[in-house]
Structure formats: structure tokens, C-alpha cells
C-alpha positions in Angstrom: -60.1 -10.9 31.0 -59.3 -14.2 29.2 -55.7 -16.0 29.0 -56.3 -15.6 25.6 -57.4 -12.1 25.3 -54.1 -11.5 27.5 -52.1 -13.2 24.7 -53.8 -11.4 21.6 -52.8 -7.8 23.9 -50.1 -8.7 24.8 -48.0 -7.0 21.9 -50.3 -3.9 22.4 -49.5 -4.0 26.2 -46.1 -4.3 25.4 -46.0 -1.4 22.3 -48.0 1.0 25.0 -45.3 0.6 27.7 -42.5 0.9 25.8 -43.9 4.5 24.4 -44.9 5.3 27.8 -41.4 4.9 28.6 -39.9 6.8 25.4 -37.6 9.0 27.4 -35.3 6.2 28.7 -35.1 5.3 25.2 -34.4 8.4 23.9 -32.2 10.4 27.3 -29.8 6.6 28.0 -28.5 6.2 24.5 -27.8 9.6 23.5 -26.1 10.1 26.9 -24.0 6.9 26.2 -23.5 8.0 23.2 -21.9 11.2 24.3 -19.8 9.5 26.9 -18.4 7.2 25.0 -17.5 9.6 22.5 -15.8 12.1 24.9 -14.1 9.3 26.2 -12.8 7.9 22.7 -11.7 11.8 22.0 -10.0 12.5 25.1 -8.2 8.9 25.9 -6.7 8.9 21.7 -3.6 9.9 21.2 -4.4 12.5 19.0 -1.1 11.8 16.7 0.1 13.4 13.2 0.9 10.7 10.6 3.1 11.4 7.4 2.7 9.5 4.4 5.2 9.1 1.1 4.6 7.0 -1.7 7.1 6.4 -4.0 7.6 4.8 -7.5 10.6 2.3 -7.7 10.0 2.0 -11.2 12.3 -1.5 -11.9 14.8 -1.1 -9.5 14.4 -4.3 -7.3 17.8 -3.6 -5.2 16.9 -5.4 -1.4 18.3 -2.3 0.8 15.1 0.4 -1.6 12.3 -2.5 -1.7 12.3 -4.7 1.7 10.5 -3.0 4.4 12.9 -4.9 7.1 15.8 -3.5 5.3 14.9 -0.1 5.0 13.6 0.4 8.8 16.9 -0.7 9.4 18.6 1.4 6.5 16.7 4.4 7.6 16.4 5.5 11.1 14.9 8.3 12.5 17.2 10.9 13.4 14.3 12.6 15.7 13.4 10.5 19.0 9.8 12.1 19.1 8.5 10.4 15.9 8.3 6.3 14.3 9.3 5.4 11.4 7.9 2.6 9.1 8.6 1.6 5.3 5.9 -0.5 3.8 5.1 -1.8 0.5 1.5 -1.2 -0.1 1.7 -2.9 -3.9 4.2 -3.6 -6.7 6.7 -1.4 -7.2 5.6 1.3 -4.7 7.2 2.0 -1.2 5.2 4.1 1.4 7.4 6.6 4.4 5.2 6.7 7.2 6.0 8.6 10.0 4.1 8.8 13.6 4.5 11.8 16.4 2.4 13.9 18.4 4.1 17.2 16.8 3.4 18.5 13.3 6.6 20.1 12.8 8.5 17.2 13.9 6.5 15.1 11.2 7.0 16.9 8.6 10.6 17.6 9.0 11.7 14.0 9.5 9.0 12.9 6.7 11.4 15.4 4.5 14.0 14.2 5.6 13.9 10.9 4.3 12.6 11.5 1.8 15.2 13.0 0.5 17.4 10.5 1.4 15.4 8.0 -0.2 15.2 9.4 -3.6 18.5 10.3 -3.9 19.0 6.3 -3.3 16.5 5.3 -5.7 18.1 7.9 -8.2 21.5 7.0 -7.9 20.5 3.2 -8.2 18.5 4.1 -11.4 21.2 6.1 -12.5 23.7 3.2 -12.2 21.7 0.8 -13.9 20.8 2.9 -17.1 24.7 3.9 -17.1 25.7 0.6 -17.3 22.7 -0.6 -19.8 24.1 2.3 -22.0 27.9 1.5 -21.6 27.1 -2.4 -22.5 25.1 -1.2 -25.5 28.1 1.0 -26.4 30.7 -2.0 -26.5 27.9 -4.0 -28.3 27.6 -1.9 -31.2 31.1 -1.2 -31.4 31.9 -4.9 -31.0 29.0 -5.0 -34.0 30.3 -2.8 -36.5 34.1 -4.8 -36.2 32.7 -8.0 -36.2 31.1 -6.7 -39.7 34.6 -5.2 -40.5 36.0 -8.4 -40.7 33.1 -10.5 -41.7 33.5 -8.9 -45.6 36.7 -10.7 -46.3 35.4 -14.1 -45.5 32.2 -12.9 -48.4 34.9 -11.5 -50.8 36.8 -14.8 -50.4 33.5 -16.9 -51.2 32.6 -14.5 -54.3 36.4 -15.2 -55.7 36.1 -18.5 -55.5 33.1 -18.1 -58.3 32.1 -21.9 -59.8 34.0 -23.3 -56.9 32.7 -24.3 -53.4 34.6 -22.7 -50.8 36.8 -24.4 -48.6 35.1 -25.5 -45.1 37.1 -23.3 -42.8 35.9 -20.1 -44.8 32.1 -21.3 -44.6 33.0 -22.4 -41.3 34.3 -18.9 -40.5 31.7 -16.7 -42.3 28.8 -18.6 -40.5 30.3 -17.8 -37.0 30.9 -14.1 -38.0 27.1 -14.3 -39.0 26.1 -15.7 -35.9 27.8 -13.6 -33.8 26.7 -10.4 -35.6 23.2 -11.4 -34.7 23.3 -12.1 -31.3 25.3 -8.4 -31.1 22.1 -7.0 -32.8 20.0 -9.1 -30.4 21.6 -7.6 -27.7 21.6 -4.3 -28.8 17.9 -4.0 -29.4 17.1 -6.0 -26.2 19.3 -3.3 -24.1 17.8 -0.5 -26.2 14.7 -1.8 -25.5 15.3 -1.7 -21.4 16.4 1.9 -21.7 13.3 3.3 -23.4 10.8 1.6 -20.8 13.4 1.7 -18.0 11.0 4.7 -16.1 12.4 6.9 -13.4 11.6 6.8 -9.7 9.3 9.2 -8.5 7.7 10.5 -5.5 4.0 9.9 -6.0 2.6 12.3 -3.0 3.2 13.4 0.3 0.6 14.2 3.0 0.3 15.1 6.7 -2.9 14.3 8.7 -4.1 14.1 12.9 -5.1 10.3 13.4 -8.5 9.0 13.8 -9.7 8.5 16.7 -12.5 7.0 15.7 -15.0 9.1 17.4 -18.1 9.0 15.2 -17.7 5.2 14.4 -17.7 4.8 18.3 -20.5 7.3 19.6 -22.6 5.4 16.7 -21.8 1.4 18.0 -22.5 3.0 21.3 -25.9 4.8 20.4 -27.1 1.1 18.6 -26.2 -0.7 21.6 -27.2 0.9 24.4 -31.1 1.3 22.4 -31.0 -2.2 22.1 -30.0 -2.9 26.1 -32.4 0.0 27.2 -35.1 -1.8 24.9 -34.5 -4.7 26.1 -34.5 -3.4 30.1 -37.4 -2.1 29.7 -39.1 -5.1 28.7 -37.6 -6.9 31.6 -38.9 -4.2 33.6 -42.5 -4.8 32.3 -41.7 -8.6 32.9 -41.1 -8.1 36.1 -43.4 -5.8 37.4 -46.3 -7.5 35.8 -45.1 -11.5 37.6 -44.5 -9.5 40.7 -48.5 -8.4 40.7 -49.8 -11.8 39.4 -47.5 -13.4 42.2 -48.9 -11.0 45.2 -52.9 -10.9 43.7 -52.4 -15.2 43.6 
């Protein structure tokens, strides 16, 4: 047979070994595969995670918002488990808690929990106590600052044709201004305390870690099909020069 009959078979030659050789192709990847995935299940660690998200609402208070300061803040009373605060996105705060026991999981997981929004609480509390008391001595400051503001206007009706003396316009434009920035603050705080949301705990779960077994046994199964493919050619490669090399 020609060189070039050779080349235009050549893909057929190469197609008709290959199926030939199917079971290598078939047996060497799917045992791979199974190694690699009893490996990947047996080697992991086969750990419980806890999860908490939380809603800090406004509270923006260092010690309840910065991860470093809360690991720190919050330690785990149980040796067997880890411990991490995170914030996955604005104004949420994530517990996470690692171990290899369930029931040590969950009970530290509760535990700080509870801890943590009874912070948050207390800090909301404080703030919408003290954004009430201000309002409070606002509007009480508002209503005597009106008290005395109606003199100064029954002083600048007497004087009828007349134009008041300086220091009463002087003094009734004060009052005035100082009414409205009580009013100004009194809406703004009133404001606050109607959008001033509470802190909640969003959800809670427990799960077993991945351990990535099917994302594993698959990279395996691709790979070794593509190395077993690629052996066999190389086998066929090899086999074939070795027979030109001892006919020549």
C-alpha cells in the first residue's frame, strides 16, 4: 500500500484501534474514578458546620459589626468546635461554627447566639431610648419656647401703626428660629424611630461538610479518559514504528 493510502487510513486505523481497545477506556477511568472518590470520602474530615445570619438593622457599634472584634468578643466556650463571625453583606453578620460533633455544634451555635442578640438588642434598645428621650426634651423645649414667643407677638400687635423697637423684632425672630429648628429636630428624630428596624435572627442551619466527592470522582473520570486515550494512541505509535523499524 501507498504512503498516501496510509495517510488517507490512517484515521480509520486509528478509530479501529481505539474501539478494539474500548475496555481500557471504559474499566481505567471508572476505576480511577472510584478510587479517587473513596479516597476524597474517607481522607475529608467529614465536619458539621453551623450557620447564623443575623440582621443588625442600623446599629453600626464596632464590638456587633467587625468580624476581628467579635472573634475576639466571642469565644468559644467548647474546645471541640471553631468559631468565625463574618460579614457576608451590609448589615448582616454570619455565626459559623466548625466541629466534628453535631451536638457540640449546635449547642455552642445556640449559645452565641443568644448572646449575640441579646447584644444587638440591648444596643438597639439604647439607641431608640435615647432617640425618644431627645425627642421628649425637644418638644417640651418646643412648646416653652412657644410659651414665651406670644408675648414678643402681643407686644408687636400693641404697638399697632408703630414699628416695633429692634430688640423685640430682634427677639421674636430668634424665638422663630429656634421653634423651627425644635420642629426640625423633632420630625428628623421621629423620623429615625419609625424606620429604626429591629435586629433579627434571619435563620439558623446545621449541615455535614462537603467533601467534594462527586465534583472529584467526575475531574477524575474526564482525566484519566483523556490520558487512557491518549496512551492508547501512543501505544498504537509505538507498536506500529517498532514493526516498520524491524521489517526495514
Amino acid at each position: 500500500m501507498s504512503v498516501q493510502k496510509e495517510k488517507e487510513y490512517l484515521l480509520y486505523k486509528n478509530l479501529k484501534f481505539i474501539w478494539d481497545k474500548k475496555s481500557f477506556l471504559i474499566i481505567i477511568p471508572l476505576l480511577i474514578c472510584l478510587l479517587t472518590g473513596a479516597v476524597s470520602y474517607f481522607i475529608s474530615d467529614h465536619k458539621y458546620v453551623g450557620k447564623a445570619l443575623f440582621y443588625t438593622a442600623k446599629l453600626k457599634k464596632d464590638d456587633l459589626t467587625e468580624p476581628d472584634l467579635m472573634n475576639a468578643k466571642y469565644m468559644a466556650e467548647n474546645k471541640n468546635v471553631e468559631v468565625d463571625f463574618s460579614v457576608p453583606q451590609n448589615r448582616r453578620v454570619q455565626i459559623k461554627v466548625t466541629g466534628d460533633k453535631k451536638a457540640d455544634v449546635e449547642q455552642e451555635l445556640k449559645s452565641l447566639s443568644e448572646k449575640y442578640n441579646a447584644d444587638l438588642m440591648a444596643d438597639y434598645k439604647l439607641i431608640y431610648d435615647l432617640t425618644e428621650t431627645a425627642m421628649k426634651d425637644y418638644k417640651k423645649q418646643l412648646k416653652q419656647v412657644k410659651k414665651s414667643l406670644q408675648p414678643y407677638y402681643e407686644k408687636v400687635e400693641a404697638t399697632q401703626n408703630e414699628l416695633p423697637e429692634t430688640d423685640l423684632l430682634l427677639g421674636t425672630a430668634t424665638k422663630e428660629e429656634l421653634i423651627h429648628e425644635y420642629v426640625t429636630s423633632v420630625n428628623r428624630m421621629k423620623a429615625d424611630l419609625e424606620t429604626f428596624d429591629e435586629p433579627e435572627l434571619n435563620s439558623t442551619n446545621i449541615e455535614k461538610s462537603d467533601n467534594y466527592f462527586i465534583q472529584n470522582a467526575f475531574i477524575a473520570l474526564v482525566l484519566s479518559f483523556f490520558f487512557t486515550l491518549l496512551g492508547l494512541m501512543l501505544w498504537r505509535y509505538t507498536r506500529e514504528a517498532r514493526g516498520e523499524l524491524n521489517n526495514g
